[in-house]
DRENSEKOL-350106 format. One record per residue (C-alpha): x negated, y negated, z. Coordinates in steps of 0.25 Angstrom, whole numbers, plus 5000, padded with zeros to 4 digits. Layout:
residues N
[[X; Y; Z]] ...
This chain:
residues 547
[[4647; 4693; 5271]] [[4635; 4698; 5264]] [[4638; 4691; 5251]] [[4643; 4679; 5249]] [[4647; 4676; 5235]] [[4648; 4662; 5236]] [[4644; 4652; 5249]] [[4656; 4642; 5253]] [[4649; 4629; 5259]] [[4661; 4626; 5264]] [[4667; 4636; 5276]] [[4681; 4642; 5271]] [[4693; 4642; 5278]] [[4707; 4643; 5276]] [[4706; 4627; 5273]] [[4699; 4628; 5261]] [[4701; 4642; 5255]] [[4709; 4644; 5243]] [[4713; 4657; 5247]] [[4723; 4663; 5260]] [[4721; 4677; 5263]] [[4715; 4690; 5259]] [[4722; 4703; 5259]] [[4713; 4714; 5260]] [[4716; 4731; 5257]] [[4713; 4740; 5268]] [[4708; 4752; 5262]] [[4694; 4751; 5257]] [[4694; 4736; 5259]] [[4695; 4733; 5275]] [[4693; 4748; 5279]] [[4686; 4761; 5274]] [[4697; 4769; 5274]] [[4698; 4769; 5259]] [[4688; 4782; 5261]] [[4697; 4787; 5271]] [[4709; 4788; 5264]] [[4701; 4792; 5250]] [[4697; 4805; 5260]] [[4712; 4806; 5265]] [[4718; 4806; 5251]] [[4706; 4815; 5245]] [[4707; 4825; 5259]] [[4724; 4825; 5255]] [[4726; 4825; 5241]] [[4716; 4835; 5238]] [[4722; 4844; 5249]] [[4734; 4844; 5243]] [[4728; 4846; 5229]] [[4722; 4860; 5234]] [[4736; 4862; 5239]] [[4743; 4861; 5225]] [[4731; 4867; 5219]] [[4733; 4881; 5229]] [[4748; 4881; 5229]] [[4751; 4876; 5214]] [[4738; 4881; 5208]] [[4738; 4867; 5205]] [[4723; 4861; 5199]] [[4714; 4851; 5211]] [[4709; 4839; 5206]] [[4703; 4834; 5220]] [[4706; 4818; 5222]] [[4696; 4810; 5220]] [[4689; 4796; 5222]] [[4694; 4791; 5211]] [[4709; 4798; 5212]] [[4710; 4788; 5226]] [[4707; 4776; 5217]] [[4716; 4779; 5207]] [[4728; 4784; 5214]] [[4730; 4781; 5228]] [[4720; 4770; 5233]] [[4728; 4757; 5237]] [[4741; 4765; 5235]] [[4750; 4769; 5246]] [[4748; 4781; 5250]] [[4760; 4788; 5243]] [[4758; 4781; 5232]] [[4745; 4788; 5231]] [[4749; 4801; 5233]] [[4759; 4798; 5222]] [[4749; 4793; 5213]] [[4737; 4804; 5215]] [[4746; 4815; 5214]] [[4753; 4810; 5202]] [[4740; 4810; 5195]] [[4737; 4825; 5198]] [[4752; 4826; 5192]] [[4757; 4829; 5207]] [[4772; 4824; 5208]] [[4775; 4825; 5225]] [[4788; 4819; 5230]] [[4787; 4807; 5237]] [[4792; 4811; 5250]] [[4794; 4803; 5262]] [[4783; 4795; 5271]] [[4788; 4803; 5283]] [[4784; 4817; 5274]] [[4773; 4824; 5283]] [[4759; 4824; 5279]] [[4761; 4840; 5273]] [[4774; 4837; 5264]] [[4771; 4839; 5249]] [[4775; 4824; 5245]] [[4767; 4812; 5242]] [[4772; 4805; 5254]] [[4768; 4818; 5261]] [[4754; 4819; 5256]] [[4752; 4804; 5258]] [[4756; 4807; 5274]] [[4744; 4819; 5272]] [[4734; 4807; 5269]] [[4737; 4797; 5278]] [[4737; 4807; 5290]] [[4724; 4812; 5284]] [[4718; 4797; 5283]] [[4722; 4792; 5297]] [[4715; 4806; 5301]] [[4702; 4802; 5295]] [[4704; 4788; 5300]] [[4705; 4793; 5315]] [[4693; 4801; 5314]] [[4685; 4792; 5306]] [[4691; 4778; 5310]] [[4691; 4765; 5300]] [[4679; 4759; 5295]] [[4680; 4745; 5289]] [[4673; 4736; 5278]] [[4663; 4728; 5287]] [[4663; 4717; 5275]] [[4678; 4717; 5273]] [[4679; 4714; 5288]] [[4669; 4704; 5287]] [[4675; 4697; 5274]] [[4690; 4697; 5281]] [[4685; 4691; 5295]] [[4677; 4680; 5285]] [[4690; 4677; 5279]] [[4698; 4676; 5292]] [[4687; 4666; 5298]] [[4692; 4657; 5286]] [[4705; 4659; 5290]] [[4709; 4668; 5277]] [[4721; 4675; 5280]] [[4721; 4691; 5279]] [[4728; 4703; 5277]] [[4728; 4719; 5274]] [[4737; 4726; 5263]] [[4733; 4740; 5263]] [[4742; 4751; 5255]] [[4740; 4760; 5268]] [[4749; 4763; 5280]] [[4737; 4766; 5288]] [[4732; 4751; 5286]] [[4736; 4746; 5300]] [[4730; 4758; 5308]] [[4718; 4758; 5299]] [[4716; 4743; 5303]] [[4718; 4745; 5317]] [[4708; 4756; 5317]] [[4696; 4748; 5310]] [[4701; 4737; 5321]] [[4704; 4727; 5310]] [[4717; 4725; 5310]] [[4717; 4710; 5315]] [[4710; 4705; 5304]] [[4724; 4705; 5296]] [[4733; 4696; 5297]] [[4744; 4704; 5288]] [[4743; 4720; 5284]] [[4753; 4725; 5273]] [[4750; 4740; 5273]] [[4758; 4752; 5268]] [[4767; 4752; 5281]] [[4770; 4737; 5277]] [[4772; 4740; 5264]] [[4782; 4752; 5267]] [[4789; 4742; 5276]] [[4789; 4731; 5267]] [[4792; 4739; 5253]] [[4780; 4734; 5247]] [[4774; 4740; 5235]] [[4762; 4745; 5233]] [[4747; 4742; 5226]] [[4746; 4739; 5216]] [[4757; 4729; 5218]] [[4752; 4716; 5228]] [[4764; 4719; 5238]] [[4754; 4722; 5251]] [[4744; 4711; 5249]] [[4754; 4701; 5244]] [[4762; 4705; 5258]] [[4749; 4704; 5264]] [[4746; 4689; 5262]] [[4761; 4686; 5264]] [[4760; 4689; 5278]] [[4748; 4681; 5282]] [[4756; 4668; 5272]] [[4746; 4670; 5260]] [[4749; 4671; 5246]] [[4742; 4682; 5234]] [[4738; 4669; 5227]] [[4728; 4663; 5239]] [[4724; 4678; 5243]] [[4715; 4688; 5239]] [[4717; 4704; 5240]] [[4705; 4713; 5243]] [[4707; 4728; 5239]] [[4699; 4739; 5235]] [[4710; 4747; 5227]] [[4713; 4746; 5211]] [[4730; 4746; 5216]] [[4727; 4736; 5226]] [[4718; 4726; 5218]] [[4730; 4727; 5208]] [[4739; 4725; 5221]] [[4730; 4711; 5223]] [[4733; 4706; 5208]] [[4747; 4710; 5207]] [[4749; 4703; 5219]] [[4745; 4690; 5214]] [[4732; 4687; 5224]] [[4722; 4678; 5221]] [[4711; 4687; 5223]] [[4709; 4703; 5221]] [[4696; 4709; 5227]] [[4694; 4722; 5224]] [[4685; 4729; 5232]] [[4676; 4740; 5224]] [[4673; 4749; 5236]] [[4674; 4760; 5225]] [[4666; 4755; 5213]] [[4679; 4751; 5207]] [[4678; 4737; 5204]] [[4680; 4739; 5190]] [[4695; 4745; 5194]] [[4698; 4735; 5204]] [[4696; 4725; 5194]] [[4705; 4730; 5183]] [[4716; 4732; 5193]] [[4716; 4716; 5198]] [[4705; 4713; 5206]] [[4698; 4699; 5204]] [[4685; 4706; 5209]] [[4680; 4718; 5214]] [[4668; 4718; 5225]] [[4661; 4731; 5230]] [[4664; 4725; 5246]] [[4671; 4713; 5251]] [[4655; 4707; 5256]] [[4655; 4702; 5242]] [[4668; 4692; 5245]] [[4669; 4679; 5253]] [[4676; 4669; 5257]] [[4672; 4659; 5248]] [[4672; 4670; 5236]] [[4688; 4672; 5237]] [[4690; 4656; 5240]] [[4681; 4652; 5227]] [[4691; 4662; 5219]] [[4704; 4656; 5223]] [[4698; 4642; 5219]] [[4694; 4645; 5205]] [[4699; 4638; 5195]] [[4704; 4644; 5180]] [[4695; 4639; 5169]] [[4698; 4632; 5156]] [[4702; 4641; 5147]] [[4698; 4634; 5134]] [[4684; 4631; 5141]] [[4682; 4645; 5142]] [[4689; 4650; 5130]] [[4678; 4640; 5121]] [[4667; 4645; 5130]] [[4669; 4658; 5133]] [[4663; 4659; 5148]] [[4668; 4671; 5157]] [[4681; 4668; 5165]] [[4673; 4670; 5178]] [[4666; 4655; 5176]] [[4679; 4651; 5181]] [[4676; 4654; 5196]] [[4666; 4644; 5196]] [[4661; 4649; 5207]] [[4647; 4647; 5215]] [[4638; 4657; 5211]] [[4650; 4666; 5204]] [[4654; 4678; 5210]] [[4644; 4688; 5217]] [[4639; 4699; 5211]] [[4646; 4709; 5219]] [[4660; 4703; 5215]] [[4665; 4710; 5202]] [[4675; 4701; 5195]] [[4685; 4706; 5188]] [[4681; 4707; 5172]] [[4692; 4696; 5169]] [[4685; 4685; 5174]] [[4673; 4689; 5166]] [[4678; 4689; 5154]] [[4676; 4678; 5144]] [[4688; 4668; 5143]] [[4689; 4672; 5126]] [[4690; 4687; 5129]] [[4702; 4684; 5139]] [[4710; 4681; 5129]] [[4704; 4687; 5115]] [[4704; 4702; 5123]] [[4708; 4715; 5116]] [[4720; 4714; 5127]] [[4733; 4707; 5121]] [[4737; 4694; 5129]] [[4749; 4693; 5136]] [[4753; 4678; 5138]] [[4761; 4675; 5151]] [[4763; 4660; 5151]] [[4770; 4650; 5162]] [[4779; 4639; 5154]] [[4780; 4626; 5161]] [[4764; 4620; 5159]] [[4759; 4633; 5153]] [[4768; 4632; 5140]] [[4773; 4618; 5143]] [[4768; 4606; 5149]] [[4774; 4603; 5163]] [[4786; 4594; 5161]] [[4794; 4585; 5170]] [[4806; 4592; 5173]] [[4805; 4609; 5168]] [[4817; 4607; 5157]] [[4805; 4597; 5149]] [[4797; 4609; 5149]] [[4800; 4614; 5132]] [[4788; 4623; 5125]] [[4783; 4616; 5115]] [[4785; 4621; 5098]] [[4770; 4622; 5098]] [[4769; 4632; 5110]] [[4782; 4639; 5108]] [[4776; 4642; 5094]] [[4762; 4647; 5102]] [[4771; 4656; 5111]] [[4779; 4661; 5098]] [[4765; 4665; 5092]] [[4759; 4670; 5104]] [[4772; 4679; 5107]] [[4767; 4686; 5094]] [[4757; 4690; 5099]] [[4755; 4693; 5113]] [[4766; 4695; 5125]] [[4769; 4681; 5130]] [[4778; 4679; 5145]] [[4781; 4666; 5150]] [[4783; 4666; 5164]] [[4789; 4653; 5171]] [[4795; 4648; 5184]] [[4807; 4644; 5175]] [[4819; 4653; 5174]] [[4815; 4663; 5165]] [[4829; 4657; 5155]] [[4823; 4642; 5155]] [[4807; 4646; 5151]] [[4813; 4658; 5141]] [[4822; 4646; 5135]] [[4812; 4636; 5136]] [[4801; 4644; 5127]] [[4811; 4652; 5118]] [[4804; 4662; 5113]] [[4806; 4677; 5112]] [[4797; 4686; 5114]] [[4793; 4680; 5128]] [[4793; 4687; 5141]] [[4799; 4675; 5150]] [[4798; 4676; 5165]] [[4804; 4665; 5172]] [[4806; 4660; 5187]] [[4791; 4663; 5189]] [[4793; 4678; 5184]] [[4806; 4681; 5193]] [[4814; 4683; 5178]] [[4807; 4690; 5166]] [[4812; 4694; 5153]] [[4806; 4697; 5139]] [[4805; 4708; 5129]] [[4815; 4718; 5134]] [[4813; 4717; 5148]] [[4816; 4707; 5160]] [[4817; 4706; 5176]] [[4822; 4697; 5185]] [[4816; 4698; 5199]] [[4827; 4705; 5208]] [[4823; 4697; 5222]] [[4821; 4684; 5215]] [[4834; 4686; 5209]] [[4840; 4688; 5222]] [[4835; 4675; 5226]] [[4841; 4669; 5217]] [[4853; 4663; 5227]] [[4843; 4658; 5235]] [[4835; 4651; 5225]] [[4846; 4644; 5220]] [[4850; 4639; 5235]] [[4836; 4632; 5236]] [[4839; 4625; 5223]] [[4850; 4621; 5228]] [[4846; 4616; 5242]] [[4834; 4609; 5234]] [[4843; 4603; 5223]] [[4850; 4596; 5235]] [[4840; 4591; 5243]] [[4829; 4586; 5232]] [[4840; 4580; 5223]] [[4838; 4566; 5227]] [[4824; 4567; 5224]] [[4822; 4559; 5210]] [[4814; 4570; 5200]] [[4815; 4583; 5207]] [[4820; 4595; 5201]] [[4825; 4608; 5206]] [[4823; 4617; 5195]] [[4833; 4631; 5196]] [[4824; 4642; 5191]] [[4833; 4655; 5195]] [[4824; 4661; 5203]] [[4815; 4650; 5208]] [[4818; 4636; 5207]] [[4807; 4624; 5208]] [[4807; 4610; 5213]] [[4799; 4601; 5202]] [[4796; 4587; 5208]] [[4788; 4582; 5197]] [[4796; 4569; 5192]] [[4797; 4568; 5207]] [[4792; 4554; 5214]] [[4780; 4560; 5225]] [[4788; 4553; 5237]] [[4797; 4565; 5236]] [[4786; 4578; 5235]] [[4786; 4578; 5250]] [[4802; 4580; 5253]] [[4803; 4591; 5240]] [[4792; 4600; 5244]] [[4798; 4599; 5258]] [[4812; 4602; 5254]] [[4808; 4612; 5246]] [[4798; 4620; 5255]] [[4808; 4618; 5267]] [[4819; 4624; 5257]] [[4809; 4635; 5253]] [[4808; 4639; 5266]] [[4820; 4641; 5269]] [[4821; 4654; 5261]] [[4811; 4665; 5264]] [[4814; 4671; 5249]] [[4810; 4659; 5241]] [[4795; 4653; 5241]] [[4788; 4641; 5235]] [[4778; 4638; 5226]] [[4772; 4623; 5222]] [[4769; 4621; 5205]] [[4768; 4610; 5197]] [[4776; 4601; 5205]] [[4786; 4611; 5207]] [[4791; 4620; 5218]] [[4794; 4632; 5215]] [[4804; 4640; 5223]] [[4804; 4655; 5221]] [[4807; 4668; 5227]] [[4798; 4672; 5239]] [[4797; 4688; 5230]] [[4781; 4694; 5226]] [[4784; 4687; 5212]] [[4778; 4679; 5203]] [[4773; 4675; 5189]] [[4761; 4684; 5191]] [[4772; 4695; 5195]] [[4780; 4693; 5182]] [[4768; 4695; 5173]] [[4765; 4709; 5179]] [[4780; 4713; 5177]] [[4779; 4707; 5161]] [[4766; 4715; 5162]] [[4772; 4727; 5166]] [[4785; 4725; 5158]] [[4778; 4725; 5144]] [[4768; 4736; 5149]] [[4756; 4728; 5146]] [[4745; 4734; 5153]] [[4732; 4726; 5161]] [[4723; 4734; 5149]] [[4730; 4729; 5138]] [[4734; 4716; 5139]] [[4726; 4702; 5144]] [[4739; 4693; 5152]] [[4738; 4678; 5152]] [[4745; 4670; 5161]] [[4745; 4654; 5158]] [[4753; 4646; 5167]] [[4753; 4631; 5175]] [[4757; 4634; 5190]] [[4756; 4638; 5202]] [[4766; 4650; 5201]] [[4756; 4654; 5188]] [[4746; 4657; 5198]] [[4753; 4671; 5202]] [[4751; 4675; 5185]] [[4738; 4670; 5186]] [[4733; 4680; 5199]] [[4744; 4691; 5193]] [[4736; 4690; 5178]] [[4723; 4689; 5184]] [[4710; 4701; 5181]] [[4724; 4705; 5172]] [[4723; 4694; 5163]] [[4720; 4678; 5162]] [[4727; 4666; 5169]] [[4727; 4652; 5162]] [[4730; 4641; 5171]] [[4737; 4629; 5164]] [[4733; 4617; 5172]] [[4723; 4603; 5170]] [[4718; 4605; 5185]] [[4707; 4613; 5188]] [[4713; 4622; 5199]] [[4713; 4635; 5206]] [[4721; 4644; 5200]] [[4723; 4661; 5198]] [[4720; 4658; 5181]] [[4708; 4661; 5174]] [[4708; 4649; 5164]] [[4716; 4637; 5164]] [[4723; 4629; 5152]] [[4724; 4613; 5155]] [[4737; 4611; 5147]] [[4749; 4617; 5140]] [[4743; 4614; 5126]] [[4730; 4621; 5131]] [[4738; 4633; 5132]] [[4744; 4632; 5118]] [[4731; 4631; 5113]] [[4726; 4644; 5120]] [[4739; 4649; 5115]] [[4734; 4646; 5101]] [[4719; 4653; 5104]] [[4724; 4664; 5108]] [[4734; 4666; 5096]] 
């Protein structure tokens, strides 16, 4: 690597690194075959425009640079035929995949261009990014896991063609997605299926794309880090649309780059707030960032005009230690008249969800007030303001949920202070009145019951397990569909997420470069959040600043 933003003294390796795997695009990232298929869309869209033009005296606006950005790069291929004729108010049937390359449909005309790219390929063969090759085979000496998530169905033969396809140890591509019925960028489907199959998680991975739908791709599915790659001079678009930073060329990354970014740790908000510095002193990293890394304009902001921005807040706030201190057993866990009166004024003026690993009944009874969008069972049950949605797979798993409880129920009943708490959807093990001669036998019951259901996954809190459905759902999930149900636009609104645990961190990445995350803890620790809050009264005293 030719430049190294920061220098380790200490060689990294799977040992000591804070993060798992990288999932990488293809197009434009690992290969230059994003020039490639901008000449085989340009060569076939523009062919069948002279076609309408002749026949239906229709006008020819040629596609451009710019139209390849906008509508088809990063999508699959029918997808951006649909898109780039629908903005020249061209409305084509569908068709089928098997329709050949000279039927008048989408599917038809995307058959033209992937005959037409695999021609130029032939002749021209593949050229890869010598730096990205160089970056991938740095992280795989430190035993990082891998993978490729690529929109195209060519991904495979373009791999084998460049020679490179045993640097991956998992591809999700347009044939897996077809097979799999995974859903397009910019959802995280391909990448998140990408780290599944080398046993990563989004949280301890990063996603490296050069597409504005595939950076989104990377923050809807919930990654620790999103790199956008400006090959275009587009890093200001990559940026909007979700990416942590935005480099001209993957030279400019390491190792100890992305190890020190899943390290950081959230700084004091009310430090901040009093003296104003730029959210991007909370890296404390050596030296800062390099000057080729462009970070995205939300760290670089000052901590007062986070808040105090022309954009309207909306509040999105875990319960149990956000709103109320943490408590022995959950039912001690009553909001206090001081912040239920804060919440009743706050309501007033900005939109306020609680989102809670309780059933979404027990936290709505438990703060009682109107007005509230209430999301329970870590966002699996949502209702407020005239909408509301129960997850359809959770709910199918609800038999089996209840099974655990009941095999958990039996076999920890003798342990003096457990409780197995019944939360609909989920269900968690607290073990906090719990005698530590006991910890070893709970978390071995409940991992050993755990994996005797491949639907159900397990998650450690504040001495809690959490059992909850194995579904690509989560409190950072929940907030997009809030989002999306109000119709509150990225542009308009400034989200803040406050919250305690572990399965806060999912909010946290999801609100990210979209917004602000506010950790409430008294440890200094690595976390997803911007700032962090040390106590359930600092949070009603930001409450009272901000009203």
């Amino acid at each position: 690597m030719s430049k190294k933003p920061f220098s380790g003294k200490i060689p990294l390796n799977m040992d000591n690194l804070s993060f798992e795997s990288v999932i990488f695009d293809l197009d434009g990232i690992i290969t230059k075959t994003a020039l490639v298929h901008t000449r085989a869309w340009k060569s076939v869209f523009d062919e069948y425009l002279k076609i309408r033009e002749g026949r239906d005296k229709e006008p020819f606006p040629e596609f451009t640079s710019q139209d390849y950005l906008t509508y088809v790069d990063g999508k699959p291929r029918y997808e951006g035929v649909k898109s780039f004729l629908e903005s020249r108010n061209i409305n084509l049937p569908f068709g089928s995949p098997s329709d050949s390359p000279d039927k008048e449909t989408v599917c038809g005309v995307g058959n033209r261009k992937n005959q037409r790219f695999r021609q130029v390929l032939k002749e021209e063969g593949v050229e890869v990014y010598p730096s990205t090759i160089e970056f991938i085979k740095s992280l795989k000496s430190a035993g990082v896991k891998v993978g490729v998530a690529s929109s195209s169905k060519n991904c495979r033969y373009v791999l084998k063609s460049a020679g490179i396809e045993g640097l991956f140890e998992s591809r999700v591509d347009g044939e897996v997605s077809a097979e799999l019925g995974l859903k397009g960028k910019p959802e995280g489907d391909i990448f998140v299926t990408a780290a599944a199959r080398i046993g990563a998680v989004p949280s301890k991975s990063a996603v490296v794309e050069d597409a504005v739908s595939g950076v989104s791709a990377g923050r809807n599915g919930g990654f620790g880090l999103v790199i956008g790659v400006a090959r275009k001079a587009n890093e200001q678009d990559l940026l909007k649309n979700g990416a942590d930073i935005a480099v001209k060329d993957l030279e400019d990354v390491n190792l100890e780059f992305i190890d020190k970014w899943f390290s950081k740790v959230p700084a004091d908000l009310f430090d901040f707030w009093d003296k104003n510095p730029q959210i991007s002193e909370m890296f404390n990293t050596e030296g800062g960032f390099s000057g080729n890394i462009v970070v995205n304009p939300c760290y670089t902001r000052k901590a007062k005009s986070v808040f105090m921005s022309s954009n309207k807040p909306v509040f999105f706030l875990d319960y149990d230690g956000t709103l109320t201190p943490i408590v022995d057993r959950p039912d001690l866990a009553v909001l206090s008249p001081e912040m239920k009166d804060i919440l009743e004024r706050l309501i007033k003026k900005y939109t306020v969800a609680v989102v809670s690993g309780r059933m979404r009944e027990d936290v709505q009874n438990l703060v009682g007030i109107n007005g509230i969008f209430y999301a329970g069972s870590h966002g699996f049950d949502i209702l407020g303001k005239g909408c509301s949605m129960v997850h359809p797979e959770a709910e199918k798993l609800i038999p089996v949920v209840s099974e655990v409880i009941r095999i958990l129920s039996e076999e920890l009943k003798s342990i003096p202070g457990l409780l197995v708490e019944e939360k609909k959807f989920s269900t968690a093990v607290h073990y906090r009145l719990v005698s530590d001669e006991y910890l070893e036998r709970i978390e071995a019951t409940v991992k050993n019951t755990v994996n005797k259901y491949p639907s159900l996954r397990l998650m450690r809190g504040k001495k809690v397990f959490e059992i909850l459905p194995a579904i690509d759902w989560d409190k950072g999930k929940a907030v997009r569909w809030i989002l999306k149900a109000l119709s509150l636009s990225r542009d308009e609104t400034e989200v803040v997420y406050i919250g305690d645990d572990t399965t806060d961190e999912d909010a946290f990445r999801a609100v990210r470069t979209r917004g602000v995350g506010v950790l409430v803890s008294q440890e200094r620790k690595a976390s997803a959040a911007d700032f962090r809050l040390l106590s359930v009264e600092q949070v009603k005293d930001f409450f009272e600043r901000i009203l």
